[in-house]
C-alpha positions as CSV (number, residue, x, y, z in Angstrom):
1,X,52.0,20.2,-4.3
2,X,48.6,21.6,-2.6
3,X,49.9,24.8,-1.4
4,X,51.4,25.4,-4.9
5,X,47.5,25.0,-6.3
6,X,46.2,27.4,-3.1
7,X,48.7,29.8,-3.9
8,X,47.4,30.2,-8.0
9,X,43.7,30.5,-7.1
10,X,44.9,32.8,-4.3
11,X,46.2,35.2,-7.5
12,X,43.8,34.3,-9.5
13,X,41.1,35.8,-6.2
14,X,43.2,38.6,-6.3
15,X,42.9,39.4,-10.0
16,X,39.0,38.9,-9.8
17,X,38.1,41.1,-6.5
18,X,37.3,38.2,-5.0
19,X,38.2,39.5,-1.1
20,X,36.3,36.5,0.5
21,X,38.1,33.5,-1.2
22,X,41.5,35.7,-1.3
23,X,41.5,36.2,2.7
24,X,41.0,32.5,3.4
25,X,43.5,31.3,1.2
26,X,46.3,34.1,2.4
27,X,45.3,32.9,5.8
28,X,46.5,29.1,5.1
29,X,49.3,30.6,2.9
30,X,50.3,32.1,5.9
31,X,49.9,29.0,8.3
32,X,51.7,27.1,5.9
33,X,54.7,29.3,5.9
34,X,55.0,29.5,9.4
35,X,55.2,25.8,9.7
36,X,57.6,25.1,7.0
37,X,60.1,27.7,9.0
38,X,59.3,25.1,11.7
39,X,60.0,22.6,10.3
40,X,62.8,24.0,8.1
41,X,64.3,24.5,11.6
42,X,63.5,21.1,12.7
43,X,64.8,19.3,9.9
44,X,61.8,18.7,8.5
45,X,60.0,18.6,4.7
46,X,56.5,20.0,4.7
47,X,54.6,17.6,3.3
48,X,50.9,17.7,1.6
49,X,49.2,15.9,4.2
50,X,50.9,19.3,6.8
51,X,48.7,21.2,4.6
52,X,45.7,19.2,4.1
53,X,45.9,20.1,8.2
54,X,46.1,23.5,8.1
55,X,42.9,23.2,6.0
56,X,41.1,21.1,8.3
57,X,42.4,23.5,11.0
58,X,41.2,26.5,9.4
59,X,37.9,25.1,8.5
60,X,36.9,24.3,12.0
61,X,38.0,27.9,12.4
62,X,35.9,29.8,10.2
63,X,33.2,27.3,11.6
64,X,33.7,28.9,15.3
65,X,33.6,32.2,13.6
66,X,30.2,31.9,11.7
67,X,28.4,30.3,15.2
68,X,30.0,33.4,17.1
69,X,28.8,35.6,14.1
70,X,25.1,33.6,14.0
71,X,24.9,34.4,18.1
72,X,25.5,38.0,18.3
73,X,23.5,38.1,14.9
74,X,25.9,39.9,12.2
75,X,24.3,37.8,9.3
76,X,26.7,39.7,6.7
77,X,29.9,38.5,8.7
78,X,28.4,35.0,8.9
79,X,27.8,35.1,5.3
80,X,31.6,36.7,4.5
81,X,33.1,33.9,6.9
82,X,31.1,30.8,5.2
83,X,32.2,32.2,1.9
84,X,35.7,32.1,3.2
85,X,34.7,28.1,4.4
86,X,33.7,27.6,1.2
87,X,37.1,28.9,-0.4
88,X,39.2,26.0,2.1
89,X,37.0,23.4,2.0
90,X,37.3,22.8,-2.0
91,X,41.1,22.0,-1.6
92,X,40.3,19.0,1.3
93,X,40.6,16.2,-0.6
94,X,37.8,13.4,-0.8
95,X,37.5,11.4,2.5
96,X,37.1,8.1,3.0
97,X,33.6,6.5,3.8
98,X,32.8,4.6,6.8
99,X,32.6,1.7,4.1
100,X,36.2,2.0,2.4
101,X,37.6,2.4,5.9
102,X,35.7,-0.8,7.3
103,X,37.1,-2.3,3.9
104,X,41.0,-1.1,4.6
105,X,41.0,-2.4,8.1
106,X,39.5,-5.6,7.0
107,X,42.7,-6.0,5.0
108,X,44.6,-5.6,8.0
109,X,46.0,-8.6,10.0
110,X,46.6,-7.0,13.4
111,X,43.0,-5.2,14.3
112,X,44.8,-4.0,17.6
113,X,43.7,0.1,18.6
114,X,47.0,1.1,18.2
115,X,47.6,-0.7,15.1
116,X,44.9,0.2,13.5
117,X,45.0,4.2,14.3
118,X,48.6,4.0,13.2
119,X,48.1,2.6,10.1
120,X,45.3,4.7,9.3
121,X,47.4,8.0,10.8
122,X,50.4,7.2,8.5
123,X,48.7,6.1,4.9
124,X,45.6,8.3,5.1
125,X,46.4,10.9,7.0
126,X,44.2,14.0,5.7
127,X,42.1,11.4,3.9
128,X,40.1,10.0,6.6
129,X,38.7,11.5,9.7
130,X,40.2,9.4,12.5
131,X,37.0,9.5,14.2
132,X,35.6,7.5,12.0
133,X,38.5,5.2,12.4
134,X,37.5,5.1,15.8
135,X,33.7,4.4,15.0
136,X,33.5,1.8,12.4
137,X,37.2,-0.2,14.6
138,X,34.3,-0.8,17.5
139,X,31.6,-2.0,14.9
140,X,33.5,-4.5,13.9
């Protein structure tokens, strides 16, 4: 699983000094542990694409935090917090292009909204940025 891959480079951070890449990874070792007690208590299995969310989540995060950082002008936070982004952002995996999502929904027999953003929401979820679901479903 994901979080078993974030949890090893989060040691292996710890056995280099690295501070930066070790407080963004605790952080989404910590987000993922809370929601597996959720869901634990739900009756739930965390699954990878839960924690392909948290990353997302805690990317747009760290964003907020650099632009906050970049107003008030602490360059050396903004730098600390964009090294943490940097940390996340190499566990997303590889989302899907306008072009191989134009190609999936071509596949599709009902083109219908709902359909569509289902289908998408249930195979790719994590993999695609359902915006751009959204974009390239009124192209066409």
């Amino acid at each position: 699983m994901l979080i078993d891959e974030i949890k090893k480079a989060n040691m292996l951070a710890m056995k280099n000094h690295d501070q930066q890449t070790r407080t963004a990874l605790s952080i989404v070792i910590n987000k993922y542990m809370v929601l597996s007690i959720e869901n634990k208590a739900q009756g739930k299995e965390t699954q990878d694409s839960d924690v392909v969310s948290i990353l997302q989540k805690t990317i747009k995060e760290l964003v907020e935090e650099a632009e906050n950082y970049a107003k008030v002008g602490n360059t050396e936070e903004q730098q600390n917090v964009l090294a943490q982004k940097s940390a996340v952002e190499q566990f997303l995996p590889a989302m899907m292009s306008k072009d191989e999502i134009k190609a999936e929904m071509l596949k599709l027999d009902d083109k219908s909204i709902g359909s569509v953003m289902k289908h998408f929401k249930t195979n790719f979820a994590g993999k695609c940025d359902m915006r751009d679901v959204q974009e390239v479903l009124k192209s066409l």
